[in-house]
C-alpha positions, 0 to 999 in steps of 0.5 A: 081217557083212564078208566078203571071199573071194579069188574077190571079190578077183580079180573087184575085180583087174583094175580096180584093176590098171588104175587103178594102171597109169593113174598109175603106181603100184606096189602089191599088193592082199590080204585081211586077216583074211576081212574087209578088202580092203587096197591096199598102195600101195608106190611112185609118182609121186603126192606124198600128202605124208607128211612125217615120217610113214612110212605113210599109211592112207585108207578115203576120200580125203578126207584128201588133195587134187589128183591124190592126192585122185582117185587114192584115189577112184578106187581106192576107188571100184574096190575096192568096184564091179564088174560083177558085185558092189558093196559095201554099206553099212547101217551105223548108227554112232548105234546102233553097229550096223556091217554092210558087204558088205567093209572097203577100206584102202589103206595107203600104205607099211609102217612098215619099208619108206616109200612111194617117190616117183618122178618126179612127174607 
């Protein structure tokens, strides 16, 4: 069953701190309802071309390409590994059977404030 505790969170911090600071993006990392860990990524140099779209939810990257693309891998790839735990994942969606160590979304922008892009990269 997906438990996330707020000790976890912080060993999982530090790295996904780092790679936010490495492409100049601004977001804020909380737990949702004891079971998901969420990004929320509110502004950068990343274009992840939203269009007329606000948000922009990803629980891997492929959705995306380029520097977008590696970014959320990246990230993802943080938010579920760390020296001292790593996710797990034994689901089995044939026999709707889901059992993960956490959930991971990363949100870019919130329906009341939009992502903001900077300068580009």
């Amino acid at each position: 069953m997906a438990y996330m505790k707020k000790d976890l969170k912080n060993k999982l911090a530090p790295e996904i701190k780092k790679t936010l600071k490495k492409y100049n993006m601004k977001g804020t990392l909380s737990i949702r309802n004891n079971t998901t860990l969420v990004l929320k990524i509110k502004s950068g140099e990343i274009d992840f071309n939203l269009g007329d779209r606000k948000t922009l939810s990803f629980t891997h990257g492929t959705n995306c390409s380029g520097l977008a693309k590696k970014f959320i891998d990246e990230i993802i790839y943080n938010m579920n590994n760390c020296s001292e735990v790593s996710n797990f994942d034994e689901s089995d969606s044939m026999t709707d059977y889901f059992n993960v160590g956490w959930y991971s979304i990363i949100e870019i922008g919130e329906f009341d404030k939009p992502y903001i892009l900077t300068d580009k990269i």
